[in-house]
C-alpha positions as CSV (number, residue, x, y, z in Angstrom):
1,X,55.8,-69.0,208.6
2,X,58.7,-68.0,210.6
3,X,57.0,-68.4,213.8
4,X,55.4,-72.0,213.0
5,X,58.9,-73.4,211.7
6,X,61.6,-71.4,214.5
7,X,63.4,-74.3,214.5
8,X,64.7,-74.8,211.1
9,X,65.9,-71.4,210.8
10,X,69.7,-70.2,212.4
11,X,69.0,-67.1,214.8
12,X,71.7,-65.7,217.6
13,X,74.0,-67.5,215.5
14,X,73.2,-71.1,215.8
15,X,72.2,-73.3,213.2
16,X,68.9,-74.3,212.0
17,X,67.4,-77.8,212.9
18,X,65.0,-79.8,210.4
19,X,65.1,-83.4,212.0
20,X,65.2,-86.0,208.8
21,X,66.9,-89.1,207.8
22,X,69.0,-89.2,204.7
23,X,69.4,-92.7,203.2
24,X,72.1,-92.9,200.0
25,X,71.4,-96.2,197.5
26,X,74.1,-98.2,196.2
27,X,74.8,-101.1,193.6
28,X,73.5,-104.0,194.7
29,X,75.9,-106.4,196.2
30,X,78.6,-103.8,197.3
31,X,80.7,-104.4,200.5
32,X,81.2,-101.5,203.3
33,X,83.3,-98.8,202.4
34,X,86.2,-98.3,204.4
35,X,89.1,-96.1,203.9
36,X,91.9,-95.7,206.3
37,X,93.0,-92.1,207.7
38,X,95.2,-89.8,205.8
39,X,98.9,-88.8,207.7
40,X,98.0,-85.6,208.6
41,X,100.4,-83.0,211.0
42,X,99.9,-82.2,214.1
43,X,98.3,-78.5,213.1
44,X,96.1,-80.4,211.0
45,X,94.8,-82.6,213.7
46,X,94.1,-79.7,215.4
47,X,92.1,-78.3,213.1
48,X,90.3,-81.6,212.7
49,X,89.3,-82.0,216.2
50,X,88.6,-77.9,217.1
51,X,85.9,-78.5,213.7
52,X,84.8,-81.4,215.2
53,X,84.4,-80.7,218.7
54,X,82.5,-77.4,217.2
55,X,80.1,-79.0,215.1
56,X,79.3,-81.8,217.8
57,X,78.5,-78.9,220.1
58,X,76.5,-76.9,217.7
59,X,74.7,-80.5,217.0
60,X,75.7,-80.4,213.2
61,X,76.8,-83.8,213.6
62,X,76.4,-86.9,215.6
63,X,79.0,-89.7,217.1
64,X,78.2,-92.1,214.2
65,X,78.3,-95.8,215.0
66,X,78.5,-97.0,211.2
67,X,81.7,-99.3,210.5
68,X,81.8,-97.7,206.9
69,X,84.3,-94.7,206.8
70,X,86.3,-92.1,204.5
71,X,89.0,-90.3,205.2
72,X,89.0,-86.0,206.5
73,X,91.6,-84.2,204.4
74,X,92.1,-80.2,205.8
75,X,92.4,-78.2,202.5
76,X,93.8,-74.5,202.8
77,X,91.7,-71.7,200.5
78,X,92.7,-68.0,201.1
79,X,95.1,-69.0,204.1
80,X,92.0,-70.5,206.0
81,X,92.0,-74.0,206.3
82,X,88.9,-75.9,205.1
83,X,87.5,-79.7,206.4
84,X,87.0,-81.5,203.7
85,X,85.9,-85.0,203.8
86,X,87.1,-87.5,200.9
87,X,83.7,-89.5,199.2
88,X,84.9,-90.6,196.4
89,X,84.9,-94.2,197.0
90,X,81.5,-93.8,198.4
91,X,80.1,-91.6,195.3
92,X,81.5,-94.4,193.0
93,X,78.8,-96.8,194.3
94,X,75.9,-94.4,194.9
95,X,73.1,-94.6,193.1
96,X,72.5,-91.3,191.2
97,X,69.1,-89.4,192.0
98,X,66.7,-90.1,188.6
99,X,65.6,-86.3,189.1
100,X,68.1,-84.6,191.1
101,X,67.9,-80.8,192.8
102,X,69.3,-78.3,190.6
């Protein structure tokens, strides 16, 4: 199985790739979601763009296109700081899964 499916598993420390679209339903009727940036500090933007230079290189992520946006808020856990990425405007206007993954 591991042969037939290489590329969705992470070896020599890369990450796994499993191409797929994702598509997220809302209420009908809703207008784009757009939130402006957060003030952050200049070590914050840091962080912001060394995670996102690192994931656009790994190909975790793609330059999106989409005019919808929320705002990146960089969270500190154990003295490491941690990208976090606000959806809570988005999640009020999703459409819940009728069976969703445990």
């Amino acid at each position: 199985m591991l042969k037939s499916h290489v590329k969705a598993f992470g070896f020599d420390r890369r990450l796994g790739h499993c191409p797929g679209r994702a598509h997220m339903r809302t209420v009908d009727g809703q207008v784009l979601i757009v939130v402006p940036l957060y003030g952050s500090s200049p070590e914050k933007w840091r962080v912001i763009e060394e995670q996102l230079d690192k994931w656009l290189e790994l190909g975790v992520i793609e330059p999106s296109i989409s005019p919808c946006g929320a705002p990146v808020v960089i969270a500190y856990r154990n003295g490491k700081p941690r990208f976090c990425v606000n959806y809570r405007k988005l999640n009020a206007v999703t459409i819940s899964d009728e069976f969703p993954l445990p």
